[in-house]
C-alpha positions in Angstrom: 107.5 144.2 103.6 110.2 141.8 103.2 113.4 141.6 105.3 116.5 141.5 103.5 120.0 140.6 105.3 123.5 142.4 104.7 125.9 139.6 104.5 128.5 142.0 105.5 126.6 142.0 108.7 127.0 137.7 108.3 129.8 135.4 110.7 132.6 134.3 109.4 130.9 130.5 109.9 127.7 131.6 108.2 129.7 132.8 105.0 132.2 129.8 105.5 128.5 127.7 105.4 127.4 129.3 102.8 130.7 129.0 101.0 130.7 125.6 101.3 127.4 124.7 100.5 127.9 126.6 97.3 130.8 124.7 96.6 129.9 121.3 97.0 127.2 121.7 94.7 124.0 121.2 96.7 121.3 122.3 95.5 119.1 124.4 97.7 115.9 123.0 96.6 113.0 122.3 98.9 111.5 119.0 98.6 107.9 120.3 97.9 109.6 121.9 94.9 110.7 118.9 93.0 107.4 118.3 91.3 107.9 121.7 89.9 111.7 121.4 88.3 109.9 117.8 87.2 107.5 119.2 85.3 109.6 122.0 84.0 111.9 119.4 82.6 109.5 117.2 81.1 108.0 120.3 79.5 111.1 120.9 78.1 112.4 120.9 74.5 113.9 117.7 73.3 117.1 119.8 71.5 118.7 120.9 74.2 118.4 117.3 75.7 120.2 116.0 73.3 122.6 118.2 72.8 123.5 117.8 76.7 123.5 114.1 76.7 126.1 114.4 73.9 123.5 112.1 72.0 124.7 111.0 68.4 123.9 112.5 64.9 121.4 114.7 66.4 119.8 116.4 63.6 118.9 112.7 62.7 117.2 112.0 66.2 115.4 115.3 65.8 113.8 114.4 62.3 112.9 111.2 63.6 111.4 112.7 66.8 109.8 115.6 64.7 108.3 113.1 62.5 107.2 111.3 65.2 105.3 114.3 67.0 107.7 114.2 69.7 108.5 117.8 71.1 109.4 117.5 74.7 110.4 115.1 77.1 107.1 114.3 78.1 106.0 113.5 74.5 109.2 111.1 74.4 108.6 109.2 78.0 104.7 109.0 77.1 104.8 107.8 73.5 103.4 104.4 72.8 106.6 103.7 70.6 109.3 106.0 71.3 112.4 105.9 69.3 115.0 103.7 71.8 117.7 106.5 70.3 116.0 109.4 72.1 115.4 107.2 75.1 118.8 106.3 75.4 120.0 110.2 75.1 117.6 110.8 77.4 119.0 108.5 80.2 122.3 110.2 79.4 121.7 113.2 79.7 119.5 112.7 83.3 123.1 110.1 83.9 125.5 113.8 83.3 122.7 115.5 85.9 123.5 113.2 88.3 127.2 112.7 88.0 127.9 116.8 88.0 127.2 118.1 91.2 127.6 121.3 89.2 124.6 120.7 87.6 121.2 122.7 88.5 119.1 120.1 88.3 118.3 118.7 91.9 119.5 115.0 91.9 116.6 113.3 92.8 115.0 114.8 89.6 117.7 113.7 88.1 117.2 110.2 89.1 113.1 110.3 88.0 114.2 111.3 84.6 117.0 108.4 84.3 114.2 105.2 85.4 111.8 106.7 83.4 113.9 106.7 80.3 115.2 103.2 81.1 111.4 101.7 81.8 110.2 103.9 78.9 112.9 101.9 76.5 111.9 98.2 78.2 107.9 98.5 77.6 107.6 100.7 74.6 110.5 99.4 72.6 111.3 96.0 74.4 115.1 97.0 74.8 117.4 97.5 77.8 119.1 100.3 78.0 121.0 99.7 81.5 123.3 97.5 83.1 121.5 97.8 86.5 120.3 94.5 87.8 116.9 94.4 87.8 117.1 94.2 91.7 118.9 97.2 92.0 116.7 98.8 89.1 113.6 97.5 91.3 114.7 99.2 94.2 115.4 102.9 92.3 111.3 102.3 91.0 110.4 101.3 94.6 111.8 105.1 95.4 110.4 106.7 92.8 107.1 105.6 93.9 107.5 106.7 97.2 108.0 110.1 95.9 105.3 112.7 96.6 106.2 115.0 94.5 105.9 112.6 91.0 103.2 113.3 88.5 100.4 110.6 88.2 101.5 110.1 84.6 105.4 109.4 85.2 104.3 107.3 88.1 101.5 105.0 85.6 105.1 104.5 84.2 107.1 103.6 86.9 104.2 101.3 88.3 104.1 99.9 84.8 107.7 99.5 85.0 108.0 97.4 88.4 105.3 95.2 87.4 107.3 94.5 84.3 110.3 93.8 85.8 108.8 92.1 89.4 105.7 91.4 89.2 104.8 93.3 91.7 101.8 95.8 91.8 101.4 99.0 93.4 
């Protein structure tokens, strides 16, 4: 049977914790649970995405991406020639993650979603969708990499990515 705690029974400093935690915005994720709120995302509808990210004439970007086959996320980062509209939204809206600590996706979810997007838009459509230096883009695919909890086929794309950019290969 599990054990359940009355916080009435709680410290003042455990509530004041807890308070502030709350507060600040962290998110009380696990790290082992990351690959999860991944997939869950890139599983997810492209609407609300765009909607979100505040993307432009959306009911446009969802016929393109309808007539395109393009349903979630996933289908987006994956297709062999995604539109660079859709990309970009999706950057933004993984950008407004990252920016709110408000927001309940973990940050470093966050952060997979926005290099994707941006790699996504450099191989598949041959357009830049950043001002990051490449350095500084090179290190954010060097962390993704290094990320345990990453799919094998967002990390083809991240790989993909810093050989593009570097040269390097992983």
């Amino acid at each position: 049977m599990a054990s359940t705690r009355d916080l009435s029974r709680a410290s003042v400093e455990s509530l004041g914790l807890l308070m502030n935690i709350a507060s600040a915005g962290q998110h009380l994720w696990r790290p082992q649970e990351a690959g999860a709120v991944l997939r869950h995302l890139l599983d997810a509808s492209l609407q609300p995405l765009l909607a979100a990210g505040h993307a432009p004439n959306v009911p446009r970007l969802m016929n393109a991406a309808a007539r395109l086959g393009l349903r979630t996320i996933r289908d987006l980062l994956h297709h062999p020639s995604p539109p660079v509209e859709l990309l970009r939204a999706s950057k933004q809206f993984a950008k407004a993650c990252i920016d709110h600590s408000d927001n309940p996706v973990p940050k470093e979810v966050a952060f997979m979603l926005y290099y994707a997007s941006i790699v996504a838009a450099r191989l598949r459509c041959n357009c830049r969708i950043t001002s990051l230096p490449d350095t500084t883009l090179s290190e954010g695919l060097h962390w993704a990499l290094r990320q345990t909890w990453l799919d094998d086929e967002t990390r083809a794309l991240i790989a993909a990515g810093l050989e593009n950019f570097t040269g390097q290969t992983v």
